[in-house]
ROPA-810271 format. One line per 3 residues: number of its first residue (from 1); for each residue x, y, z of C-alpha. Coordinates in Angstrom, 3 decimals. Example, Ala and Ser with C-alpha at 12.3 -4.5 7.8 and 13.67 -1.06 7.14 Angstrom:
BEGIN
1 = 12.300/-4.500/7.800  13.670/-1.060/7.140
end
This chain:
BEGIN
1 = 111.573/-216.742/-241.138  109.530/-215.236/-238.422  106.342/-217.266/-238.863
4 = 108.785/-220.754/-238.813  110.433/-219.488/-235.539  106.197/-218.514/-234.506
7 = 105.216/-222.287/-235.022  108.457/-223.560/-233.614  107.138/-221.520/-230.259
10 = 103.494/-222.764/-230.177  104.697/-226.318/-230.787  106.893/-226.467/-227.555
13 = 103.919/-224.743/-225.131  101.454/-227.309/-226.986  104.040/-230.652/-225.704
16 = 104.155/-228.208/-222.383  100.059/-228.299/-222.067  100.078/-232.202/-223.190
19 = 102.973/-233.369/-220.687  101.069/-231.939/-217.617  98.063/-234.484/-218.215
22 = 98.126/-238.107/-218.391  96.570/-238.134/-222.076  100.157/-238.733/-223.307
25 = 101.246/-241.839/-221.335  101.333/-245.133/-223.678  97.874/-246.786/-223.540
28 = 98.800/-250.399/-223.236  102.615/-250.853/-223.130  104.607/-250.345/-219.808
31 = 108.471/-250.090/-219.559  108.517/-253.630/-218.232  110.194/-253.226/-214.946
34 = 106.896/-254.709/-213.557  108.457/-258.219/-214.944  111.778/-257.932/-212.395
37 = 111.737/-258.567/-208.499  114.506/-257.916/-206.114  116.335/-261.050/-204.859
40 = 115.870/-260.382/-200.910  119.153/-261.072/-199.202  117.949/-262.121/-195.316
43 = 121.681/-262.158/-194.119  122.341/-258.511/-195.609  125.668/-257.204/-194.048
46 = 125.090/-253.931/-195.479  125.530/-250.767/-193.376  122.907/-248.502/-194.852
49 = 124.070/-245.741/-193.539  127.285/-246.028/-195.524  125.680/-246.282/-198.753
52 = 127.000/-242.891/-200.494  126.078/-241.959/-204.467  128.795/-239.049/-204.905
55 = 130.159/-239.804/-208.207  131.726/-237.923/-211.635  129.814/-237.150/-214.569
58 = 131.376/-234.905/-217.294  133.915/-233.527/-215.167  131.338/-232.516/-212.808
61 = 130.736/-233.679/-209.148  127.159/-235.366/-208.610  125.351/-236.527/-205.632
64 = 122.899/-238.559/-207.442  123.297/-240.648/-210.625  120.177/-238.748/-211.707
67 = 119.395/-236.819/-214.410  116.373/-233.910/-214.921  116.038/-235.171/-218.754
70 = 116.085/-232.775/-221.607  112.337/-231.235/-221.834  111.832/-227.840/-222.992
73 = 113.225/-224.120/-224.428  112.331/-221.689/-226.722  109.086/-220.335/-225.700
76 = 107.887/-218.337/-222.856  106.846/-221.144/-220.589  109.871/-222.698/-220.621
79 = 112.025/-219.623/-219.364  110.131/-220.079/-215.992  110.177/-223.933/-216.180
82 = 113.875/-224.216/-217.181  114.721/-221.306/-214.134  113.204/-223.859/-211.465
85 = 114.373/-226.900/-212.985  118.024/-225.848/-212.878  117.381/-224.652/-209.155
88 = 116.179/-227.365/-208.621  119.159/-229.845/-210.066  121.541/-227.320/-208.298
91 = 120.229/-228.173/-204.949  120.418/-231.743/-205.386  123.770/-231.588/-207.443
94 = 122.606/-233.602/-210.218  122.732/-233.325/-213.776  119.935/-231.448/-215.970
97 = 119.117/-231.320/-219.495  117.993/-228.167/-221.809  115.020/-229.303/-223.988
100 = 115.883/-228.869/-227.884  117.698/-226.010/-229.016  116.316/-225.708/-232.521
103 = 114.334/-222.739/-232.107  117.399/-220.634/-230.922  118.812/-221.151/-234.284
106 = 116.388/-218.977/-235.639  116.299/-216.001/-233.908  117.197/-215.072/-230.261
109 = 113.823/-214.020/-228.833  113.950/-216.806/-226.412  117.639/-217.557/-225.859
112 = 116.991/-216.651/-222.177  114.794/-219.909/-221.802  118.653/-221.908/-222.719
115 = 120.620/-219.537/-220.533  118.633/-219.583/-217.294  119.535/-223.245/-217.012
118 = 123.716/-222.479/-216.746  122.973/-219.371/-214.909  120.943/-221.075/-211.900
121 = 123.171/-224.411/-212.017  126.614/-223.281/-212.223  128.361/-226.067/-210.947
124 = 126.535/-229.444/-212.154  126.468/-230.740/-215.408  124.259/-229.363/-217.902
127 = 123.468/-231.079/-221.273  122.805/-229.155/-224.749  120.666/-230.616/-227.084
130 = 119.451/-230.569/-230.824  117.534/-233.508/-233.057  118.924/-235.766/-235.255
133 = 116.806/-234.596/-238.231  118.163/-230.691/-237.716  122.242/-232.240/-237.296
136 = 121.633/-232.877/-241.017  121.273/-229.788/-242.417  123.796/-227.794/-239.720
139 = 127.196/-227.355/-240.036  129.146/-228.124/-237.140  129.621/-224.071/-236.302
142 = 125.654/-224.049/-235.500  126.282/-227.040/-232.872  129.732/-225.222/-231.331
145 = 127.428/-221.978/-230.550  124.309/-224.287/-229.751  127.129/-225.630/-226.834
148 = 128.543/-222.490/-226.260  124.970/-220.906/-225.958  124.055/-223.068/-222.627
151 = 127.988/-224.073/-221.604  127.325/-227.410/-221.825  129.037/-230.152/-220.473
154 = 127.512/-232.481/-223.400  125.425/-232.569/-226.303  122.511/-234.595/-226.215
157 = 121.653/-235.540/-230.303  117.853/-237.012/-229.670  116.481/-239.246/-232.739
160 = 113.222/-239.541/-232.570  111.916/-240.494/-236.726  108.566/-241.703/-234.837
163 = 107.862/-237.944/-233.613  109.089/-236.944/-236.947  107.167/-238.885/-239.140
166 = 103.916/-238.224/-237.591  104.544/-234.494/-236.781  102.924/-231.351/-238.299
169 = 105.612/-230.082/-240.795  108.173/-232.802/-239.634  111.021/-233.948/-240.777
172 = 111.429/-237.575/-241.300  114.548/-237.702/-243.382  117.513/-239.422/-241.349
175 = 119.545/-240.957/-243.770  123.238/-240.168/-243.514  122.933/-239.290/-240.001
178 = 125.658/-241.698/-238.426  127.975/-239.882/-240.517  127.492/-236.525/-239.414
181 = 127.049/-237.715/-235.728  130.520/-239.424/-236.579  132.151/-235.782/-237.331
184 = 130.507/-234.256/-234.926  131.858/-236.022/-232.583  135.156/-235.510/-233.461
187 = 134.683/-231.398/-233.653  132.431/-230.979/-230.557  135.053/-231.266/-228.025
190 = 132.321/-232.332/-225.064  130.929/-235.916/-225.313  127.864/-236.671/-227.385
193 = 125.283/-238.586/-226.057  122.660/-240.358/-228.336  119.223/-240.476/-226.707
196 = 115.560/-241.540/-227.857  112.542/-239.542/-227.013  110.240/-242.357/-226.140
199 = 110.234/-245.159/-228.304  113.663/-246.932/-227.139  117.197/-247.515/-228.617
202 = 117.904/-251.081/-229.538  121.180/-253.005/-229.101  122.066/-252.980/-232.724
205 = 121.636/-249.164/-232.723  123.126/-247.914/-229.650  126.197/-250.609/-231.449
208 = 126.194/-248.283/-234.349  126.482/-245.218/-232.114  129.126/-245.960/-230.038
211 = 131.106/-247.165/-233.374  130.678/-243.317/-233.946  132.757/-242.432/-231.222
214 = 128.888/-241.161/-229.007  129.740/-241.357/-225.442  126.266/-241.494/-223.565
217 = 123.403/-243.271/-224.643  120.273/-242.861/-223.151  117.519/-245.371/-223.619
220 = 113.818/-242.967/-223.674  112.471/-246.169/-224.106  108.475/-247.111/-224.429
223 = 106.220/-246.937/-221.463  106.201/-243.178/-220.264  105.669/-240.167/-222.670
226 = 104.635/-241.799/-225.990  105.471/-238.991/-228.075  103.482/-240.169/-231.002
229 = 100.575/-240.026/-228.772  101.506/-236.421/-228.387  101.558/-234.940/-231.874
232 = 98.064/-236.993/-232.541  96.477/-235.131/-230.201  98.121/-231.733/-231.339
235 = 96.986/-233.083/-235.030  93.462/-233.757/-233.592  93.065/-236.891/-235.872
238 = 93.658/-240.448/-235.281  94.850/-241.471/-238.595  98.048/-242.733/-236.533
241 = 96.870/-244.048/-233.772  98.005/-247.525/-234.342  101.529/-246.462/-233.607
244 = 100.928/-244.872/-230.518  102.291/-247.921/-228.173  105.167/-248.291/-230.565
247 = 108.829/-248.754/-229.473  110.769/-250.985/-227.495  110.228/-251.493/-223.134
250 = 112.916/-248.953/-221.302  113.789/-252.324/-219.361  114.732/-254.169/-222.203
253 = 116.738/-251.460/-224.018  118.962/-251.043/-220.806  119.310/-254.680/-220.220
256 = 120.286/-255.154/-224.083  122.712/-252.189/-224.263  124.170/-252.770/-220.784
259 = 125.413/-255.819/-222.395  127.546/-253.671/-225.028  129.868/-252.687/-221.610
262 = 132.444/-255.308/-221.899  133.639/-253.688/-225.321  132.186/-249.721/-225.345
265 = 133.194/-247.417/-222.774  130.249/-245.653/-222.439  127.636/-243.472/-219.883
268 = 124.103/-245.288/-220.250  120.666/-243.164/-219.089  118.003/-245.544/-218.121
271 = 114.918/-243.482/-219.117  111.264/-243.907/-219.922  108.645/-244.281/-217.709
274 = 111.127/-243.597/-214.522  108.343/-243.049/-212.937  109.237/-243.469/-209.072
277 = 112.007/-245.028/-206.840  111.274/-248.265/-207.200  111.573/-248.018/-211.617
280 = 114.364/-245.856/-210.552  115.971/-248.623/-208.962  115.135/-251.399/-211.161
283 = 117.162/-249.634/-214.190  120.033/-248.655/-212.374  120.478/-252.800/-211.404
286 = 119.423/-253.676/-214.661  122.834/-252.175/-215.950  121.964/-247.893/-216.138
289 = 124.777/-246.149/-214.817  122.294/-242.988/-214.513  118.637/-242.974/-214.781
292 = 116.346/-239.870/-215.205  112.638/-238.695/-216.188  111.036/-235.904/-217.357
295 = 107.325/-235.900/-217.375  107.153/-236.915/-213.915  109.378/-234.434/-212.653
298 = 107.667/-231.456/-214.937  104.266/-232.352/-213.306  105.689/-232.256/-209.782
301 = 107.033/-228.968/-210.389  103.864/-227.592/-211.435  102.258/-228.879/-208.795
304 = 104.823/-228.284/-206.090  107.332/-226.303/-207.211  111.424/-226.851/-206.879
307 = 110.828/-227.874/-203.282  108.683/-230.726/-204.527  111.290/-232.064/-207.149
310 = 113.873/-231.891/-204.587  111.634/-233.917/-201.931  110.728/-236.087/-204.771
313 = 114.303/-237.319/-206.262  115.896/-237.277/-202.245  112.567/-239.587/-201.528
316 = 113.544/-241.394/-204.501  117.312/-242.271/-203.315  116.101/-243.119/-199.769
319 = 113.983/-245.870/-201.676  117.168/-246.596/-203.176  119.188/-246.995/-199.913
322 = 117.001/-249.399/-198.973  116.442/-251.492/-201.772  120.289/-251.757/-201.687
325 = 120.355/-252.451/-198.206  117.698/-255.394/-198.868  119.768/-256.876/-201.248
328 = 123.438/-256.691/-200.157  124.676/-254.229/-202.068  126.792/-251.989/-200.777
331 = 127.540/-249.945/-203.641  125.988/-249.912/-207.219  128.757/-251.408/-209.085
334 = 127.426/-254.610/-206.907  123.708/-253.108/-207.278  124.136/-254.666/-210.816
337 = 125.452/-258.012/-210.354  122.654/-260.278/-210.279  120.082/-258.257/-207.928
340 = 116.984/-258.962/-210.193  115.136/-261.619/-211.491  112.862/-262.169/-214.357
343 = 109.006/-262.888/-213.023
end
């Protein structure tokens, strides 16, 4: 048991040491929000200084519809990481995810890594999380004390069969999965949110999900962190290279799942390759009701610690003001009615 916990440990600082270099972005794909202009208003009647983002999420007040996505836990590193993040989604009142929790089911040599998140952000929301692949073999105790362990608000469930399938010692076996999500959801007793880790969640599947009763889906589509670029370079081999770029545009997963609204009631998380306040603002009007990134905001933390996330995302919503202001919206219910179009 020891040495499985051991490799579970040097895993998450390897995806630490990759995600603070560029080596992981996708090589050729983008998340496609280069294909969408802003339709300039020139008799705008908005009053910028109006524009106001304070809104609910989980029962929890936010001043952002921004999320610090789910990134890291279980190993040294991430204690320190996870501390600052959390400060840093504290000062900004915005939600923040814990990175997988898999490795706390096996011993509890790093629960403080999970903890420090709910202990430095006690009063935003705070997302648990755990992989689809490791919901299979859990009974739905494990996932009550993987909440319980970081008080969360929600439980992200990330499925990422890519990752898995190309991983050392992975686990690509998903089959039966939308059951189990289906009675988890029922048991939980927080909302589950479904979310990709890079390569995109169609239509058809987020439809699926939300006929399990999820409650948040959040797109991780293609064009940031390809995640099958990261475990071949921890494999050192290129036998998988060809599926590198693979997965579907963030753009076009948000557009396509938006579209579910009119008959889910649902929380969607534009994300992938959020990669500054312009792709920030291009998902929310393309239908996200929250967007977030990870990689972006990990590297600006090591380079500039919490103060340079929090300059960052406020930098990020003054873009946002503006682009609003631009094109007469005054809120971002109207941000989303026909504010883009298609180059």
């Amino acid at each position: 048991m020891p040495a499985k916990s051991d490799s579970i440990s040097d895993r998450k600082k390897d995806h630490i040491r990759l995600c603070l270099t560029d080596k992981v972005s996708f090589k050729e794909k983008t998340a496609g929000f280069e294909n969408y202009d802003f339709i300039h208003d020139a008799v705008t009647g908005v009053d910028i200084s109006k524009i106001s983002f304070n809104s609910d999420l989980f029962g929890k007040k936010i001043a952002f519809p921004f999320l610090i996505s789910c990134m890291t836990g279980g190993t040294t590193e991430a204690g320190n990481i996870n501390l600052k993040l959390a400060e840093a989604a504290e000062q900004l009142k915005i939600a923040v995810g814990v990175g997988s929790q898999r490795q706390a089911l096996e011993n509890n040599s790093f629960h403080s890594t999970y903890k420090i998140i709910r202990k430095n952000a006690p009063s935003v929301p705070v997302l648990g999380n755990i992989g689809a692949a490791q919901v299979l073999g859990l009974d739905s105790a494990k996932i009550l004390y993987l909440r319980d362990l970081v008080e969360a608000d929600a439980m992200v469930i990330h499925f990422n069969p890519l990752q898995e399938l190309i991983q050392k010692n992975g686990e690509p076996l998903f089959a039966g999965v939308l059951k189990k999500v289906e009675i988890l959801v029922k048991k939980l007793e927080v909302p589950v949110i479904a979310k990709e880790v890079g390569a995109g969640i169609s239509a058809e599947a987020a439809l699926k999900l939300l006929d399990c009763g999820v409650k948040g889906i959040d797109t991780a589509g293609a064009g940031g962190t390809s995640w099958s670029g990261v475990e071949i370079l921890r494999n050192k081999n290129n036998e998988n290279d060809f599926l590198w770029d693979w997965g579907i545009p963030t753009s076009r997963c948000i557009r396509e799942i938006y579209k579910l609204k009119k008959d889910y009631k649902f929380t969607l998380i534009g994300s992938g390759g959020i990669n500054s306040g312009v792709d920030m603002a291009k998902a929310l009007a393309l239908g996200a009701d929250i967007a977030a990134s990870a990689r972006k905001i990990l590297i600006e933390l090591h380079h500039n610690g919490v103060s340079g996330v929090v300059n960052l995302i406020n930098g990020w919503f003054d873009q946002l003001k503006k682009i609003m202001y631009l094109t007469g919206a005054e809120n971002l219910p109207q941000f989303r009615e026909n504010k883009l179009i298609g180059r």
